[in-house]
C-alpha positions as CSV (number, residue, x, y, z in Angstrom):
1,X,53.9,-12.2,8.8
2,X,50.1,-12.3,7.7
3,X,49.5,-14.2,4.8
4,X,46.3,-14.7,3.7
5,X,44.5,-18.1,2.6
6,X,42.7,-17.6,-0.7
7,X,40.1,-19.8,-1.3
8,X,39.0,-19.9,-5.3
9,X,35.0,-20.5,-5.4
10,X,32.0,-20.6,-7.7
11,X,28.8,-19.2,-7.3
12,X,25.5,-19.8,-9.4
13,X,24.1,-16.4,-10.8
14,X,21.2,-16.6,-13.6
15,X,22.5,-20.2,-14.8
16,X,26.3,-18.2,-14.9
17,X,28.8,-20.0,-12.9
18,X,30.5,-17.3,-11.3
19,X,34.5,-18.7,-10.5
20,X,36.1,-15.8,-7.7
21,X,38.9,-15.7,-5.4
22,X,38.5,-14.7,-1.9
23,X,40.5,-13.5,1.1
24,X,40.9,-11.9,4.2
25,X,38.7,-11.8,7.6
26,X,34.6,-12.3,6.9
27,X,34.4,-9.2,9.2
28,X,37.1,-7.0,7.7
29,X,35.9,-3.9,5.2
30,X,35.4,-5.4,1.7
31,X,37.4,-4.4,-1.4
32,X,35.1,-5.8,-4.6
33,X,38.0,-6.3,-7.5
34,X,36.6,-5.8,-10.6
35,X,38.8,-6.9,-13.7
36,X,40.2,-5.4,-17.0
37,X,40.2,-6.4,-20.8
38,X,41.8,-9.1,-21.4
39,X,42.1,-10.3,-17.7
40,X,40.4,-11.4,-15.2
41,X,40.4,-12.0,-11.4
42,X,44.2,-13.2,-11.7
43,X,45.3,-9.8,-12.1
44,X,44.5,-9.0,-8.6
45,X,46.8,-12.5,-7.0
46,X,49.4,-10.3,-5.9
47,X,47.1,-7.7,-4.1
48,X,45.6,-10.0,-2.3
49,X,48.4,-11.3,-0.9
50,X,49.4,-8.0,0.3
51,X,46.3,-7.0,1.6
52,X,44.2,-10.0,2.2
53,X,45.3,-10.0,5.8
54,X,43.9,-7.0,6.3
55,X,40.9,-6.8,4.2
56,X,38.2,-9.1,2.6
57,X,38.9,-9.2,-0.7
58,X,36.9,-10.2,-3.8
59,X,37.2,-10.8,-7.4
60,X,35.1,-12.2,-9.4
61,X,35.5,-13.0,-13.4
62,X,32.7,-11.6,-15.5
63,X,31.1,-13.7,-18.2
64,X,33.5,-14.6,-21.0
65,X,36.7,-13.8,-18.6
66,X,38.9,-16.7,-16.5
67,X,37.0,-19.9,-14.7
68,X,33.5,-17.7,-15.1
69,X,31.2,-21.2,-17.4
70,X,28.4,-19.3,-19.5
71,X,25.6,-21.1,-20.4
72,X,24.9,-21.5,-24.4
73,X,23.4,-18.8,-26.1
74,X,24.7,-16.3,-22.8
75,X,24.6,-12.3,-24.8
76,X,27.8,-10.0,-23.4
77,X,26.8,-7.1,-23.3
78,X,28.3,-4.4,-20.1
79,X,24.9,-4.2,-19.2
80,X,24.3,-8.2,-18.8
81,X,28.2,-8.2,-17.0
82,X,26.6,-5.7,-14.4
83,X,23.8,-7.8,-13.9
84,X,25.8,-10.9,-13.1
85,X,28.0,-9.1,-11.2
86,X,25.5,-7.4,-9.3
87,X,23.8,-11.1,-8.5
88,X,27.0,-11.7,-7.6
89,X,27.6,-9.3,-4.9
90,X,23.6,-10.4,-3.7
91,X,24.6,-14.0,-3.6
92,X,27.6,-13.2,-1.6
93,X,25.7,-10.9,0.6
94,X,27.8,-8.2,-0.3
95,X,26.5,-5.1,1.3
96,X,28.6,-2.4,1.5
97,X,32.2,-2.4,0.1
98,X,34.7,-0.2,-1.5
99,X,35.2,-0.7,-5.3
100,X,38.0,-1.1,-7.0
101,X,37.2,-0.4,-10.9
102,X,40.2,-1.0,-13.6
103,X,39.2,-0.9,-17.2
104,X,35.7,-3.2,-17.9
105,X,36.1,-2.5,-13.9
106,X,34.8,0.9,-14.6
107,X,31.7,-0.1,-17.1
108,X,30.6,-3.0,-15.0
109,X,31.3,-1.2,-11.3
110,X,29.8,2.2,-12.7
111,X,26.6,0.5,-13.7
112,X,26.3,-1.5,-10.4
113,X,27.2,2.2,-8.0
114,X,24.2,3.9,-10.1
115,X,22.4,0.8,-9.3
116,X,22.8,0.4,-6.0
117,X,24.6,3.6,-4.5
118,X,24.0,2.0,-0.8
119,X,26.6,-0.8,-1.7
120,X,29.7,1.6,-2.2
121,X,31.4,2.9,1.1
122,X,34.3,4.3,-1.8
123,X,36.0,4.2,-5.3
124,X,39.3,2.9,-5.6
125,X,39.8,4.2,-9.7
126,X,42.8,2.5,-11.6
127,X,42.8,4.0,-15.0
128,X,39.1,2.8,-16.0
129,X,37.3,5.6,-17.8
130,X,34.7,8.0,-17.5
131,X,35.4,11.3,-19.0
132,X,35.7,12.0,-23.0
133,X,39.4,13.2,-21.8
134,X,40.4,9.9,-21.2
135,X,39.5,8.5,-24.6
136,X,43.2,7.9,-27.0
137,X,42.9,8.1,-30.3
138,X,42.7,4.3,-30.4
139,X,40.2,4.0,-27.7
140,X,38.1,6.1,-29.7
141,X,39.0,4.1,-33.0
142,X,37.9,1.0,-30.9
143,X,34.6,2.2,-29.7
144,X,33.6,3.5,-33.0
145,X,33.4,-0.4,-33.7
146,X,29.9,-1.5,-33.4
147,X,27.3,-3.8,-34.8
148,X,26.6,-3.1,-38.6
149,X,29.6,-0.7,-38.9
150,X,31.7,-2.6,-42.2
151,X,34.9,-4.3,-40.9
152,X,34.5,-3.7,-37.3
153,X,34.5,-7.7,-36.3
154,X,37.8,-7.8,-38.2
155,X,39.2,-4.2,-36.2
156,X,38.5,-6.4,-33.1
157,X,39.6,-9.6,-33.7
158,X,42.7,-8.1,-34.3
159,X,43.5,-7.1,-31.1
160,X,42.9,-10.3,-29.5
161,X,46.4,-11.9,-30.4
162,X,49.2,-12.4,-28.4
163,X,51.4,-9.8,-29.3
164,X,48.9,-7.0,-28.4
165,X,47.7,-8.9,-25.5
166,X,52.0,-8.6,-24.4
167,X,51.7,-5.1,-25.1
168,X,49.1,-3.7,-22.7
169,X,51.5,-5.3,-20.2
170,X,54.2,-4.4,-21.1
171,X,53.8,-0.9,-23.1
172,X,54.5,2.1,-21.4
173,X,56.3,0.5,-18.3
174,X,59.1,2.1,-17.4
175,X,61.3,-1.6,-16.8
176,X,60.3,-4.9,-18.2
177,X,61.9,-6.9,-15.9
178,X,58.9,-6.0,-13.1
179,X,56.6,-6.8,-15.7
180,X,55.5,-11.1,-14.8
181,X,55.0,-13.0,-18.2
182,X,52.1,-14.6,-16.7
183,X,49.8,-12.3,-16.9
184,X,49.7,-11.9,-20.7
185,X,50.7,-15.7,-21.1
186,X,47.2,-16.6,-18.8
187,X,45.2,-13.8,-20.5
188,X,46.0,-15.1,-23.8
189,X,45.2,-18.9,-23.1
190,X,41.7,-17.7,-22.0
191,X,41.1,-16.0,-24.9
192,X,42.1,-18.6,-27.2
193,X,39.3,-21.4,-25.8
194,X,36.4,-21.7,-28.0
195,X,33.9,-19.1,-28.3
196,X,36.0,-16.9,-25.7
197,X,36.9,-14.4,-29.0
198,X,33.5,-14.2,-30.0
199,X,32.3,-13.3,-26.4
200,X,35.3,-10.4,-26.8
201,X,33.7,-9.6,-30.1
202,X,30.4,-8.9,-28.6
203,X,31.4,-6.7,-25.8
204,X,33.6,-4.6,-28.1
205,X,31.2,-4.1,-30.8
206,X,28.9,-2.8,-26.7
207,X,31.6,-0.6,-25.9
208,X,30.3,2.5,-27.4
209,X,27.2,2.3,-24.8
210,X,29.6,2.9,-21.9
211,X,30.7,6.5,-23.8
212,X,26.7,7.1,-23.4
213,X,26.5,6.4,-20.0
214,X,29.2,8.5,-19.3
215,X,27.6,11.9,-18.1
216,X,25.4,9.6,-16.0
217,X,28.1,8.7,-14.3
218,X,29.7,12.3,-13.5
219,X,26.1,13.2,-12.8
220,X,26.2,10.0,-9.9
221,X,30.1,11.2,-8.9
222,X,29.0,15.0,-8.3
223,X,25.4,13.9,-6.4
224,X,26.6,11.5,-4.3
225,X,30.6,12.3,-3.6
226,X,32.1,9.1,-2.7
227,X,35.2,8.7,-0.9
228,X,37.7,7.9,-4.0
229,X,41.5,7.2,-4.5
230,X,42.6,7.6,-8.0
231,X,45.7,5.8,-9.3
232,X,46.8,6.0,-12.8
233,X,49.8,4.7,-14.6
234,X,50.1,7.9,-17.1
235,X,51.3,6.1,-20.2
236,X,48.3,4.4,-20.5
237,X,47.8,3.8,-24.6
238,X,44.0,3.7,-24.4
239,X,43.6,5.6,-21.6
240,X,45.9,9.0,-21.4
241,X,46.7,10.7,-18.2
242,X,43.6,13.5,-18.5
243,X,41.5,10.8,-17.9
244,X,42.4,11.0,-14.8
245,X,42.7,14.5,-13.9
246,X,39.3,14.9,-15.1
247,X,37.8,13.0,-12.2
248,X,38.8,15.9,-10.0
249,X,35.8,18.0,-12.0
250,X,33.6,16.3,-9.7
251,X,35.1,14.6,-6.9
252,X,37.3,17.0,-6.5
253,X,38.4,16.1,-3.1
254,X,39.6,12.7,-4.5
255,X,43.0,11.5,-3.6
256,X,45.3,11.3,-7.7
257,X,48.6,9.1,-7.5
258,X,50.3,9.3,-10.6
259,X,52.9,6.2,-11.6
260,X,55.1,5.8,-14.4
261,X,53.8,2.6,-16.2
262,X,51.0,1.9,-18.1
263,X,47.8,0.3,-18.1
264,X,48.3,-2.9,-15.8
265,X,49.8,-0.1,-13.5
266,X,49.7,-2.9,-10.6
267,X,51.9,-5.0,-12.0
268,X,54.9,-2.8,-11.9
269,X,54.2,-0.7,-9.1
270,X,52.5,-3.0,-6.6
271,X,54.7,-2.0,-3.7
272,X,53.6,1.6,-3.7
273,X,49.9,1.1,-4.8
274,X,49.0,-1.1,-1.9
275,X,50.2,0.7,0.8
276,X,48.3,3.9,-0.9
277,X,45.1,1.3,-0.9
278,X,45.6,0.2,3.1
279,X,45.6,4.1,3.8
280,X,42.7,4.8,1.8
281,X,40.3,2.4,3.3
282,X,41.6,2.6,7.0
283,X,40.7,6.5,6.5
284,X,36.8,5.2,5.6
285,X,36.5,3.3,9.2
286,X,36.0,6.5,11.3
287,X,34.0,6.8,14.4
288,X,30.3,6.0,13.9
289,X,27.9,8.3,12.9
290,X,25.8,9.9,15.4
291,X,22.8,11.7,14.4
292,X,19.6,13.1,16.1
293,X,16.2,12.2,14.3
294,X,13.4,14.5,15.3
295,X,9.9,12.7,14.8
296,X,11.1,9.7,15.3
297,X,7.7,7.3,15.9
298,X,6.2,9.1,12.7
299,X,6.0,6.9,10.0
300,X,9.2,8.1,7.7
301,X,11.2,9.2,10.6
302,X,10.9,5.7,12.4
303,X,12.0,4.5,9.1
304,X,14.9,6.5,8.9
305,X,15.6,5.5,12.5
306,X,15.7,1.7,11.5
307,X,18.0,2.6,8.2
308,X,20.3,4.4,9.7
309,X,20.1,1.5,12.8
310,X,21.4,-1.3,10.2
311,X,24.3,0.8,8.9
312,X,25.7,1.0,12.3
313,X,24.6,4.6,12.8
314,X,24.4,5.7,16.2
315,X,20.7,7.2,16.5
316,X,18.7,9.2,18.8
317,X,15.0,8.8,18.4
318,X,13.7,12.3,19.5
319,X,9.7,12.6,19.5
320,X,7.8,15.7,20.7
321,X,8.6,14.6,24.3
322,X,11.8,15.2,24.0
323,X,12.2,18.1,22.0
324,X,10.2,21.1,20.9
325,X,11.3,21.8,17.0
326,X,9.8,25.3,17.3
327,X,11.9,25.8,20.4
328,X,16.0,26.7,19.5
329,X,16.7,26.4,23.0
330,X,15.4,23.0,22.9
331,X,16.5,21.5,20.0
332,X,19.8,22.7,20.8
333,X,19.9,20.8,24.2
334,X,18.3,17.6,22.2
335,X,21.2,17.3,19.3
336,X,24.2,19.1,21.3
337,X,27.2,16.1,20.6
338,X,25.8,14.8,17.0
339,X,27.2,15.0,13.7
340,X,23.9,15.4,11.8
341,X,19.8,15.8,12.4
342,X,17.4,14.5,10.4
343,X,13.9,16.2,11.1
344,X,10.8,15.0,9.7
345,X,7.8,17.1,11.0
346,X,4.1,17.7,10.3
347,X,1.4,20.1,12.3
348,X,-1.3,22.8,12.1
349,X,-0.2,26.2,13.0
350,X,2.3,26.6,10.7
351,X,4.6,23.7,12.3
352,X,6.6,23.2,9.9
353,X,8.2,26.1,9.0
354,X,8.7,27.8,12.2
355,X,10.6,24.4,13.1
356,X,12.4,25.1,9.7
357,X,13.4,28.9,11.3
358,X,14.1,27.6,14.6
359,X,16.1,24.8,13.0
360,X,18.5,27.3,11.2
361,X,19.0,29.0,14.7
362,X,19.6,26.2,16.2
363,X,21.7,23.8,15.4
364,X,25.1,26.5,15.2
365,X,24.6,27.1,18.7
366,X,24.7,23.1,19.8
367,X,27.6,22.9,17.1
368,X,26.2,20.8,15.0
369,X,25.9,21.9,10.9
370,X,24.6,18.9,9.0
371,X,20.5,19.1,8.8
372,X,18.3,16.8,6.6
373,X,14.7,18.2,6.2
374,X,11.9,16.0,5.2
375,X,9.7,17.8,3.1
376,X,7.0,17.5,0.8
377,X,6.5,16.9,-3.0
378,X,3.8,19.4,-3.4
379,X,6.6,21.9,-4.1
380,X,7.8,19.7,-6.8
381,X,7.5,21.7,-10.9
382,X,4.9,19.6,-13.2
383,X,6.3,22.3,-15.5
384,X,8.5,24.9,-15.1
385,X,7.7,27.4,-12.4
386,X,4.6,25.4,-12.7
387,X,4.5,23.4,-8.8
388,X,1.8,20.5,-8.3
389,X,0.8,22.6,-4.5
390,X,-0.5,25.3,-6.9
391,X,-2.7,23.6,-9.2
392,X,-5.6,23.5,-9.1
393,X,-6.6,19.6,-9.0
394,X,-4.2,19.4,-5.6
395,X,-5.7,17.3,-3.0
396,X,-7.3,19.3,-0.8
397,X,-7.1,17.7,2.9
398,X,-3.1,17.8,1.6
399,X,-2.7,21.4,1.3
400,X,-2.2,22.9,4.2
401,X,0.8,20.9,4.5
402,X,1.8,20.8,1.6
403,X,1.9,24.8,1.8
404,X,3.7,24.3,5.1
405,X,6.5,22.1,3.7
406,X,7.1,24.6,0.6
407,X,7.5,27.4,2.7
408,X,10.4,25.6,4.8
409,X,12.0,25.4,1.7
410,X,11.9,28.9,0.7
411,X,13.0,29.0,4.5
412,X,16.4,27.2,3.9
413,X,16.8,28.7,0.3
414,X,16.2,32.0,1.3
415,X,18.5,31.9,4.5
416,X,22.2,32.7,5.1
417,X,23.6,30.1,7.8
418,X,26.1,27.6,8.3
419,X,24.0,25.0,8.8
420,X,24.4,22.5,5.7
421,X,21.2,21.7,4.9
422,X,19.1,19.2,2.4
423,X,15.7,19.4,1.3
424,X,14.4,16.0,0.6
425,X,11.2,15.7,-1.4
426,X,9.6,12.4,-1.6
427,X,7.2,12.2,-5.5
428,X,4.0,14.2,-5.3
429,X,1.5,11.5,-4.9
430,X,3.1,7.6,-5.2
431,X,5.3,7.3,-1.9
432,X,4.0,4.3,-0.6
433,X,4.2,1.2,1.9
434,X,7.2,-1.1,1.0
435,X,11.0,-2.3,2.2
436,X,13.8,-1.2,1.0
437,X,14.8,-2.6,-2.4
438,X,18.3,-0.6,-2.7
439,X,17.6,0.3,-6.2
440,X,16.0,4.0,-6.9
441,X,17.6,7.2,-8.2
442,X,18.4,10.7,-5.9
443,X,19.0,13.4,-7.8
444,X,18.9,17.4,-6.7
445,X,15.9,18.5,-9.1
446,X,12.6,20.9,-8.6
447,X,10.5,17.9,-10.9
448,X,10.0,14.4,-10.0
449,X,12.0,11.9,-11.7
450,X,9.8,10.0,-13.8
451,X,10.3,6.2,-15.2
452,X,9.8,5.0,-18.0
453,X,6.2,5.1,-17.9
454,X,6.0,8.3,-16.7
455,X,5.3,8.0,-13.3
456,X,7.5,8.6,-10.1
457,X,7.2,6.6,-7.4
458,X,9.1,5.1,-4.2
459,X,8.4,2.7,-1.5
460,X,9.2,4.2,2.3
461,X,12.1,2.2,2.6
462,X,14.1,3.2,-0.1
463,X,13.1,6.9,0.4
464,X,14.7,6.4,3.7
465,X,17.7,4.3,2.2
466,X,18.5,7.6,0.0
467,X,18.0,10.1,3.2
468,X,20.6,8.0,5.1
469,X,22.9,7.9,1.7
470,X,22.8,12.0,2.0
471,X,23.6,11.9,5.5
472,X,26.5,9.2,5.0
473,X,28.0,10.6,1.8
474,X,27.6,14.5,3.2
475,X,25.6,14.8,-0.5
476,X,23.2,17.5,-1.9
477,X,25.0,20.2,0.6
478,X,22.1,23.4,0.2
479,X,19.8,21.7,-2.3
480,X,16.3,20.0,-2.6
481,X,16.7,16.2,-3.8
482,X,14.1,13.8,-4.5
483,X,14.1,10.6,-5.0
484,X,12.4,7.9,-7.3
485,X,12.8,4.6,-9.2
């Protein structure tokens, strides 16, 4: 028998004192529990136990939720729970993990994966929302409550008594007598200590910004296709069964387990969710990566190299010693026995595209199909059909290159191959020196993406974070991405 210890901690996090329950081997893959409404980390006692030998497991409570203390004056808000939780995951060094998102799990742990896509290795989804599908009549009712709207404190505070609290356990279950009383019984005394209501208040009167954010989130599930295991107790009151189906839009290689229950679908049907869970994340630890990196002492591809190096990524550094990328016969004796190449090339004679051509020819023979090119911004739109290479302010000791690099992508666009490439361009003018902070965007666009202020930017080494994240999550298959903060 393995039973795990579970040790019940507190963490400091922005004067938050962050309570969480932990289990399982320090060097096991990580599972990061993230809570409904009205819960909190208790929910998860009885996975742990089942998978804590196995697995690290983690569950923190958010602000306002369980053990979690909250300094006076704290605003809820899901944005301000992400931020906690994401200092949470810092604090605990954290760095890679699958997440499992049920209900708030879904707000919160959406918010931190568009943060910080490096952190999730996979999405375990138990009904927490993300689709207009998955919106009931009374979830809609309930986010329509918001600040200034008349009687939506009173809508709220309704719900926040024990006999509704009982029924999200127990409504929609198919029998009662697997249903614990301790869950609503524990749930409820937390919500009835002072100020623990008006905290719910708050982050009710929020939820309507999570129905915003939702198309940034398909946008983040179609760009980067995590790994994800979808189970969904069907008779889910707030959250109805298309909710889950509709994942499958854009993950659509997504594993969907349907149970008949309803929204605390683990608490009825534990014993065949966590085997479904062990299978899941035993199918993410595969075989290290191995990938070829041609121009590997350049200054992004040596920066690739030592990405992909502290992800566990099996690398070979390949400079123009070792391979010539004009050459198919020799590039195909330099990457023969990897699962990817990532080339990042630059010189006169038209380098860079005849390496694009030769690339193309290439890599089918040496059975390899996964190519990441490193190309240039120049290419980039200012407006459309408008690109920054053809106007007529472009730096001039740049444009030969720049030309270079656009051509390669009219190579790749243009070409009919096997090969499944990605164009990366880097913004036109403000990639600069700089470690990796793990927080930009990668989207597949022909225009920079711009901040707030209007200007793109990114330091090298999150520009190298997001080629390794392309490579890793097989994402932006026969498109140009860029990248940016």
């Amino acid at each position: 028998m393995n039973i795990p210890h579970i040790r019940h901690r507190f963490v400091e996090v922005d004067g938050v004192r962050v309570f969480y329950r932990d289990a399982g081997p320090a060097d096991a893959p990580v599972l990061l529990l993230l809570h409904g409404f009205p819960s909190a980390s208790h929910q998860f006692r009885r996975l742990m136990d089942a998978l804590g030998g196995r697995y690290r497991l983690v569950a923190p409570d958010y602000p306002g939720f369980g053990h979690t203390e909250v300094p006076a004056g704290f605003g809820y808000s899901f944005d301000r729970l992400a931020d906690i939780v994401g200092g949470f995951v810092n604090a605990l060094e954290l760095n890679r993990f699958v997440l499992y998102a049920f209900d708030f799990g879904g707000p919160v742990g959406f918010r931190l994966a568009t943060r910080h896509p490096e952190w999730i290795a996979g999405l375990i989804i138990q009904n927490a929302n993300a689709y207009d599908d998955g919106l009931s009549d009374m979830a809609r009712a309930m986010s329509a409550n918001m600040p200034g709207v008349a009687g939506a404190e009173d809508n709220v505070r309704q719900i926040l008594e024990l006999p509704v609290t009982r029924s999200q356990y127990e409504g929609g279950t198919t029998d009662t007598e697997l249903i614990a009383p301790d869950g609503w019984t524990l749930d409820q005394h937390f919500l009835d200590l002072p100020g623990r209501k008006d905290a719910q208040i708050e982050l009710a009167l929020n939820y309507h910004s999570n129905l915003d954010l939702y198309p940034v989130w398909q946008q983040w599930l179609r760009e980067h296709r995590p790994p994800a295991l979808i189970l969904w107790g069907r008779n889910d009151a707030f959250f109805p069964e298309a909710g889950a189906h509709a994942y499958l839009r854009d993950l659509p290689e997504a594993a969907l387990h349907l149970f008949d229950t309803g929204h605390f679908a683990l608490e009825e049907n534990l014993p065949e969710i966590a085997p479904l869970i062990a299978d899941f994340v035993d199918g993410l630890r595969r075989e290290p990566l191995k990938i070829a990196v041609i121009g590997a002492r350049g200054n992004l591809g040596s920066a690739v190299v030592r990405a992909a190096t502290a992800r566990g990524i099996a690398v070979t550094a390949l400079d123009r010693g070792a391979v010539e990328v004009t050459d198919p016969t020799s590039i195909k004796e330099a990457v023969a026995g990897h699962d990817a190449v990532v080339v990042a090339i630059k010189g006169d004679d038209h380098l860079v595209p005849r390496g694009a051509a030769a690339l193309l020819e290439a890599l089918p023979l040496a059975g390899v199909d996964r190519l990441v090119f490193l190309g240039g911004g120049g290419s980039l739109e200012y407006a459309p059909g408008q690109r920054f290479v053809d106007s007529p302010d472009f730096p001039a000791q740049y444009l030969e290159t720049a030309r270079d690099q656009s051509e390669a992508l009219e190579i790749f666009r243009s070409s009919e191959t096997g090969v499944r490439w990605s164009y990366v361009s880097p913004p036109p003018v403000h990639l600069v020196p700089g470690e990796a902070t793990g927080s930009y965007r990668a989207e597949a666009r022909d225009t920079p993406i711009v901040a707030a202020d209007g200007e793109s930017r990114i330091s090298v080494g999150d520009y190298a974070s997001a080629i390794v994240d392309a490579v890793e999550r097989d994402s932006f298959i026969g498109a140009r991405f860029t990248v940016a903060y």
